[in-house]
C-alpha atoms as an extended CHARMM CRD file, in Angstrom:
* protein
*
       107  EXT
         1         1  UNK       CA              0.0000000000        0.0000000000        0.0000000000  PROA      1               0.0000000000
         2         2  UNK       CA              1.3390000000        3.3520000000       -0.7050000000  PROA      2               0.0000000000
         3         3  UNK       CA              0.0130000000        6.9580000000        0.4620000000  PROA      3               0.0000000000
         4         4  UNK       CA              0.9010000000       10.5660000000       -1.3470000000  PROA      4               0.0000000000
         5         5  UNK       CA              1.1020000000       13.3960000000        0.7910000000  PROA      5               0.0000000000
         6         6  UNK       CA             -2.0170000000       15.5270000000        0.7590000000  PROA      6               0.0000000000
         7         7  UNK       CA             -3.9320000000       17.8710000000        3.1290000000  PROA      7               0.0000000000
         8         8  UNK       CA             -7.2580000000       16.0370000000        2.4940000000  PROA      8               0.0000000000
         9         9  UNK       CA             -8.7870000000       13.9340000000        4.1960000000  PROA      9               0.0000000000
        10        10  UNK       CA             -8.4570000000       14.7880000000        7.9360000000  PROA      10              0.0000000000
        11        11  UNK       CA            -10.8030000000       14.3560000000       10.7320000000  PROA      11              0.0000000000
        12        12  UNK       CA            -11.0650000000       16.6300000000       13.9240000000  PROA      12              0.0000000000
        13        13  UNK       CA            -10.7860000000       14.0550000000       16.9760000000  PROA      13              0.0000000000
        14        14  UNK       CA            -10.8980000000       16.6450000000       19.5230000000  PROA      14              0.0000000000
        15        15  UNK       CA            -10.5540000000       20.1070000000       19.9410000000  PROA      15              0.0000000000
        16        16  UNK       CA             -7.4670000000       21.0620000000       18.2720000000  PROA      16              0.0000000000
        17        17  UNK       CA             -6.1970000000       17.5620000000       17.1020000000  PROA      17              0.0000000000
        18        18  UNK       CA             -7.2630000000       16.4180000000       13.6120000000  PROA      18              0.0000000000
        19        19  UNK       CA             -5.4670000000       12.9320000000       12.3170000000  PROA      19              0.0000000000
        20        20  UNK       CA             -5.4780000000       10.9890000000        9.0850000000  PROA      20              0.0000000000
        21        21  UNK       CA             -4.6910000000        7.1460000000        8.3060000000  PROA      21              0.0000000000
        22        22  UNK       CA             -1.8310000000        7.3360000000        6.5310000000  PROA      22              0.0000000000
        23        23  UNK       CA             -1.5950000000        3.4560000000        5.6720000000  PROA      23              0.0000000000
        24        24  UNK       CA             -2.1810000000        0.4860000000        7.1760000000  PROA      24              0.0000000000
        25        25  UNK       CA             -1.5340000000       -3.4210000000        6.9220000000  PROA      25              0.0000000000
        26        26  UNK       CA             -2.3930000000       -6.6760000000        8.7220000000  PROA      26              0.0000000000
        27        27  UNK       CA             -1.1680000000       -6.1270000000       12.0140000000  PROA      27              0.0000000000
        28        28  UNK       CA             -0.0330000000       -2.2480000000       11.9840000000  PROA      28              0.0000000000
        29        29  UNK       CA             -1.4410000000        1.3070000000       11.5960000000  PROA      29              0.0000000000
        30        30  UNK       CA              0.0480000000        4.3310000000       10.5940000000  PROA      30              0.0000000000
        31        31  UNK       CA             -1.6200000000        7.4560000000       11.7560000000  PROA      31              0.0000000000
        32        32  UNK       CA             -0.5360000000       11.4450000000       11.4580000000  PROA      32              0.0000000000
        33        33  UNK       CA             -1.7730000000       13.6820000000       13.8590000000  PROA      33              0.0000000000
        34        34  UNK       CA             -1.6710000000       17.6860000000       13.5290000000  PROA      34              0.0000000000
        35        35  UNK       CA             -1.8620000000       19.0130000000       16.9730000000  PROA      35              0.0000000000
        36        36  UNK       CA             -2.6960000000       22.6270000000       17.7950000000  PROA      36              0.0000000000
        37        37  UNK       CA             -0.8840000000       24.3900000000       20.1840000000  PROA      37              0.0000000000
        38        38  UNK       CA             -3.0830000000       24.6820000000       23.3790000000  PROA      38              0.0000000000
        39        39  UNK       CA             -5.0190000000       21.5680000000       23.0500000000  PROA      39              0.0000000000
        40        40  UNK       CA             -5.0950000000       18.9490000000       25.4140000000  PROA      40              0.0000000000
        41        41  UNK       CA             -5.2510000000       14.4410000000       24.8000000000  PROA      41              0.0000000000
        42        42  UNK       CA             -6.7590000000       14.0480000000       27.8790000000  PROA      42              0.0000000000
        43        43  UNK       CA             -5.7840000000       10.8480000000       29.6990000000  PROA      43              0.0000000000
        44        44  UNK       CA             -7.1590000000        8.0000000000       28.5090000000  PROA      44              0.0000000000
        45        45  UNK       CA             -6.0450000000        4.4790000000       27.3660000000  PROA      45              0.0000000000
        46        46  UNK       CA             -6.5050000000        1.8000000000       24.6530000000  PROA      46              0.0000000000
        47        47  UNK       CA             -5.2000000000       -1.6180000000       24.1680000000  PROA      47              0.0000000000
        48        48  UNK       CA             -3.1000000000       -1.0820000000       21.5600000000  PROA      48              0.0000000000
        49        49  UNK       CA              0.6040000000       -0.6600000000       21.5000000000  PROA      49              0.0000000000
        50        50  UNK       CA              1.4830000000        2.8530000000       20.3690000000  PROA      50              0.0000000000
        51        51  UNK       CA              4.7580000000        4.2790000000       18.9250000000  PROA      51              0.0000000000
        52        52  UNK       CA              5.2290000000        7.7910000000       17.6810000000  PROA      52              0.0000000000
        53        53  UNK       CA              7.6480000000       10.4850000000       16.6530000000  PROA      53              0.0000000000
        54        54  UNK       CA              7.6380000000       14.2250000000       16.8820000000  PROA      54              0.0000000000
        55        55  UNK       CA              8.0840000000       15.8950000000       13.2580000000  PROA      55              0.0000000000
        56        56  UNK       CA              7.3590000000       19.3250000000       14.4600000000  PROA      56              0.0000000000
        57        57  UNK       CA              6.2620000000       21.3500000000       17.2880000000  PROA      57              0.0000000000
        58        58  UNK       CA              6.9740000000       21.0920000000       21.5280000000  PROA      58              0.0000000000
        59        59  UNK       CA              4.5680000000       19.2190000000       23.6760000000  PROA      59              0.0000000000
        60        60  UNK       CA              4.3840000000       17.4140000000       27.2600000000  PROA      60              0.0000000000
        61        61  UNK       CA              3.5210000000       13.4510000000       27.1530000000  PROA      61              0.0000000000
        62        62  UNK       CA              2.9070000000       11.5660000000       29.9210000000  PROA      62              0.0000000000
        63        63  UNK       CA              3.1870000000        7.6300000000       29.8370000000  PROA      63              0.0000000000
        64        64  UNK       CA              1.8490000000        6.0970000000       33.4600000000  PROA      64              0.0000000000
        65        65  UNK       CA              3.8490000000        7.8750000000       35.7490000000  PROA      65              0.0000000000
        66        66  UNK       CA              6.6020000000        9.2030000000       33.5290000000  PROA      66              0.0000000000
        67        67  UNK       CA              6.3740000000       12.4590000000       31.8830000000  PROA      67              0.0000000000
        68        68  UNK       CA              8.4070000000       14.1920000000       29.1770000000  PROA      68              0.0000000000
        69        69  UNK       CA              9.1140000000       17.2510000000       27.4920000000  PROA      69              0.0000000000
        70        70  UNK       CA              8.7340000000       15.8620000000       23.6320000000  PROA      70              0.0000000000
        71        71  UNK       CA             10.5450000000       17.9800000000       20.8650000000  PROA      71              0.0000000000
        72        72  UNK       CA             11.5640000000       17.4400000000       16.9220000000  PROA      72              0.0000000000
        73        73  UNK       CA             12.8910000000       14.1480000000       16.6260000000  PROA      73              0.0000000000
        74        74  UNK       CA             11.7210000000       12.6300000000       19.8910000000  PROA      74              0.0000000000
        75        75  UNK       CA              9.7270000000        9.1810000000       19.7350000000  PROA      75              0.0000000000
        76        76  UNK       CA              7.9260000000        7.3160000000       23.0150000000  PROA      76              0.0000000000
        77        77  UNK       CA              6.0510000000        4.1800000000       23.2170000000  PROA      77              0.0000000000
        78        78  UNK       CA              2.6900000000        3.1730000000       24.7850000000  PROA      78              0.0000000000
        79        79  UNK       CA              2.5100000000       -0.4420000000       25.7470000000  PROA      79              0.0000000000
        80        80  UNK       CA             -0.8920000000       -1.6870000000       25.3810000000  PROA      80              0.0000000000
        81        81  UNK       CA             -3.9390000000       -0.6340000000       28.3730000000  PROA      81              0.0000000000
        82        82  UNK       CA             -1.4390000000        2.1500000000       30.1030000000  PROA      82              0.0000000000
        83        83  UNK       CA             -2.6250000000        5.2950000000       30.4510000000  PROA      83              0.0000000000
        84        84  UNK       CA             -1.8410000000        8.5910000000       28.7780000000  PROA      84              0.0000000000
        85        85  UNK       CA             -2.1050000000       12.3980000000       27.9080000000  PROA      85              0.0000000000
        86        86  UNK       CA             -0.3810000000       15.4420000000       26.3330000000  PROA      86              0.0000000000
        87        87  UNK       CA             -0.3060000000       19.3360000000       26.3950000000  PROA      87              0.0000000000
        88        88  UNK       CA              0.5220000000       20.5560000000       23.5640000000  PROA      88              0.0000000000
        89        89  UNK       CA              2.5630000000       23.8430000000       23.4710000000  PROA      89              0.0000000000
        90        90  UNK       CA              3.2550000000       24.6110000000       20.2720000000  PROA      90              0.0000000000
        91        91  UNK       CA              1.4290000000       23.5680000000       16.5830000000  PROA      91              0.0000000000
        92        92  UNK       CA              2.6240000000       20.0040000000       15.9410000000  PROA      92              0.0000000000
        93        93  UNK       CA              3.0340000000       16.9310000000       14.1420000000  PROA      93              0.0000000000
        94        94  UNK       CA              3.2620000000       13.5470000000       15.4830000000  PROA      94              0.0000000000
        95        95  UNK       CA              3.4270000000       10.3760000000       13.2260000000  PROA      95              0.0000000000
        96        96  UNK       CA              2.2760000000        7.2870000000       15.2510000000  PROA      96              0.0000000000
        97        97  UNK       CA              2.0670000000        3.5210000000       14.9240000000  PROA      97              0.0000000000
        98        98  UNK       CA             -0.8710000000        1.0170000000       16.0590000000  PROA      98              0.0000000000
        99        99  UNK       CA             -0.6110000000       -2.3320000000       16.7600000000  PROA      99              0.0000000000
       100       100  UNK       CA             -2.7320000000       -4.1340000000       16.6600000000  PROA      100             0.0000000000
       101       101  UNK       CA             -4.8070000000       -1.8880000000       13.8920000000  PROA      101             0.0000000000
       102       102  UNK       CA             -6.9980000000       -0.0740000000       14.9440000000  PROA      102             0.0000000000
       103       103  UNK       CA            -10.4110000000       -0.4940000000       13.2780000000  PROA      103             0.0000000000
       104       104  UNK       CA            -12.0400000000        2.9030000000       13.8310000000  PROA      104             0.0000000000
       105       105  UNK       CA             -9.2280000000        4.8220000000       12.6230000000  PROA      105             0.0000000000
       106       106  UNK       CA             -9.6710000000        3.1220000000        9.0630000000  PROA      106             0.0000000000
       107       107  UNK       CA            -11.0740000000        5.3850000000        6.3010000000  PROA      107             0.0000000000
C-alpha cells in the first residue's frame, strides 16, 4: 500500500487535534496527527501498542507515571492498556504507529 502526501482527508478528533490514516496493513497502523498548540489528549487508554515520533512542534507526554518534554525528533512508546495524555505547546506533528490496527481509525 502506498500513500501521497495531501492535506485532504483529515478528521477533527478533539478540539485542536485532527489525524489521518496514513496506511495500514495486517497487524499495523500508521496514523498522522496535527496538533494545535493549546489543546489537550486528555488521559485515557486503549489496548493497543502505540509508537510515535515528533516531526514538528513542543509538547508534554505523559506515559503512566513518567512524563516528558517531547521535541523534533523525539519518539515514546505506549505499551498496550497504560494510560496517557499530552499538552501541547506549540502547533505540531506527530506520526504514530498502532498495533494491533486499529479499526475505527480506518477510512
Amino acid at each position: 500500500m502506498f500513500n501521497r502526501g495531501s492535506d485532504e482527508g483529515y478528521k477533527c478528533s478533539l478540539p485542536g487535534i485532527s489525524q489521518k490514516t496514513l496506511v495500514w496493513g495486517e497487524s499495523t497502523l500508521m496514523t498522522e496527527f496535527r496538533l494545535g498548540k493549546g489543546a489537550v489528549l486528555p488521559a485515557h487508554s486503549h489496548p493497543h501498542e502505540q509508537t510515535g515520533y515528533l516531526v514538528k512542534g513542543h509538547m508534554t507526554l505523559r506515559i503512566g507515571n513518567d512524563a516528558a518534554v517531547i521535541r523534533p525528533g523525539d519518539s515514546w512508546n505506549i505499551p498496550s492498556s497504560v494510560m496517557h495524555h499530552a499538552e501541547i505547546h506549540e502547533d505540531s506533528v506527530a506520526i504514530e504507529i498502532f498495533h494491533p490496527v486499529r479499526k475505527e481509525y480506518l477510512p
